[in-house]
C-alpha positions in Angstrom: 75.2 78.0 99.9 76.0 78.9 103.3 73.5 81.6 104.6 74.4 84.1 107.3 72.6 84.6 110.5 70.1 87.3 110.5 71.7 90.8 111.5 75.0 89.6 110.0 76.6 90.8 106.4 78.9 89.1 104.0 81.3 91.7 102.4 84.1 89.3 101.0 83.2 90.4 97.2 84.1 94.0 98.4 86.8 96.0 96.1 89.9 96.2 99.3 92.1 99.1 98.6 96.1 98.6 99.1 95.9 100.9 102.3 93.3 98.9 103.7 95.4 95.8 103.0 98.6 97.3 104.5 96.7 98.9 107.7 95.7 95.1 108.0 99.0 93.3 107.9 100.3 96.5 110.1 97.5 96.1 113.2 96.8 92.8 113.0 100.2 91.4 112.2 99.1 89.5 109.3 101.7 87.6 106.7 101.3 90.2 103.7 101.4 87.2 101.3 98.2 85.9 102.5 96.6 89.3 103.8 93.9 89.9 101.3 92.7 85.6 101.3 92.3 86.1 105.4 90.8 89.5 105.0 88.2 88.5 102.4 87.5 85.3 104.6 86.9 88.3 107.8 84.7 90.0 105.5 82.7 87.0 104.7 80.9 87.3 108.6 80.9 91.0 109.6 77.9 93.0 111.7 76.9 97.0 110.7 77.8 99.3 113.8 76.8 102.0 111.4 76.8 104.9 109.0 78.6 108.1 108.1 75.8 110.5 107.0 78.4 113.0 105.2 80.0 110.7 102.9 78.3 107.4 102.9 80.7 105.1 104.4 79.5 102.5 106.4 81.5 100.6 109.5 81.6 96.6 109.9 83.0 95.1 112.5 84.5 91.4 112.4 86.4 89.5 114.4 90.4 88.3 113.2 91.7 85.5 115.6 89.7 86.8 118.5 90.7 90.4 118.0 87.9 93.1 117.0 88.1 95.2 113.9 86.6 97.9 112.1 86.7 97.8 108.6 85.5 101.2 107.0 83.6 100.9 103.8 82.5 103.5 100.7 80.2 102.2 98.0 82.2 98.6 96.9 85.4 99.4 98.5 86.7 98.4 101.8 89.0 101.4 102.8 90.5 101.1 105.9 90.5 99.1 108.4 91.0 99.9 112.0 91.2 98.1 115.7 88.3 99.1 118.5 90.6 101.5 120.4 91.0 103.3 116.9 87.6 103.3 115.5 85.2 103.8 119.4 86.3 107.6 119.6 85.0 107.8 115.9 81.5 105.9 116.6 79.4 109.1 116.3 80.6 110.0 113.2 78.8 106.4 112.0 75.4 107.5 114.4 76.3 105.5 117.7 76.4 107.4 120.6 77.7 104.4 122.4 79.2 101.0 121.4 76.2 98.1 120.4 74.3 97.2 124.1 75.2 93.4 124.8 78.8 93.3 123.9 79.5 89.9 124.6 76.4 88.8 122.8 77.4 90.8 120.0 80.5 89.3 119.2 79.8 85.8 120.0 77.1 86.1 117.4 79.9 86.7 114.9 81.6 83.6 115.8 79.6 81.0 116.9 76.6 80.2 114.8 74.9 78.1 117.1 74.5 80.9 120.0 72.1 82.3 117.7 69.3 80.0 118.5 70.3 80.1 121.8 69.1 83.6 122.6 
């Protein structure tokens, strides 16, 4: 089976509620009919930015046709899902003080495998 890059998470088995669905088509401007098959396929490659210490949730952040997202999750279930400008005021709620060093680095990682060897 395809394994993931070290650092990296695959959360496309993850329960996704209908808000999280709809906040998708709504930000991302996703056809509803195919939103949760292309959202699953996001969660499949996402990297932690974090936790929330007072109720558990966790925040991944993907990438969806070269846009960044947040995608807020609680034990099995994806919640929410958000753009950068939505979730950075909001990083240290999830214990980040300041967004991941090495931006660019960062999110290349998430979509090209081979840039992993290369650093």
């Amino acid at each position: 089976m395809n394994e993931l890059p070290p650092g990296q998470r695959d959360y496309s088995a993850a329960r996704v509620s209908r808000h999280a669905i709809e906040r998708f088509v709504e930000r991302f401007g996703v056809d509803p009919e195919h939103a949760l098959e292309e959202f699953r396929r996001v969660l499949a490659r996402t990297r932690r930015l974090g936790r929330n210490p007072h109720n558990g949730a966790i925040a991944v952040l993907a990438l969806y046709r070269h846009r960044v997202l947040v995608a807020i999750l609680q034990g099995p279930t994806c919640l929410t899902v958000l753009t950068w400008n939505q979730f950075e005021p909001r990083l240290p709620e999830f214990g980040r003080a300041h967004p991941p060093r090495k931006w660019g680095r960062f999110l290349r990682r998430l979509t090209d495998p081979a840039s992993e060897a290369g650093d």
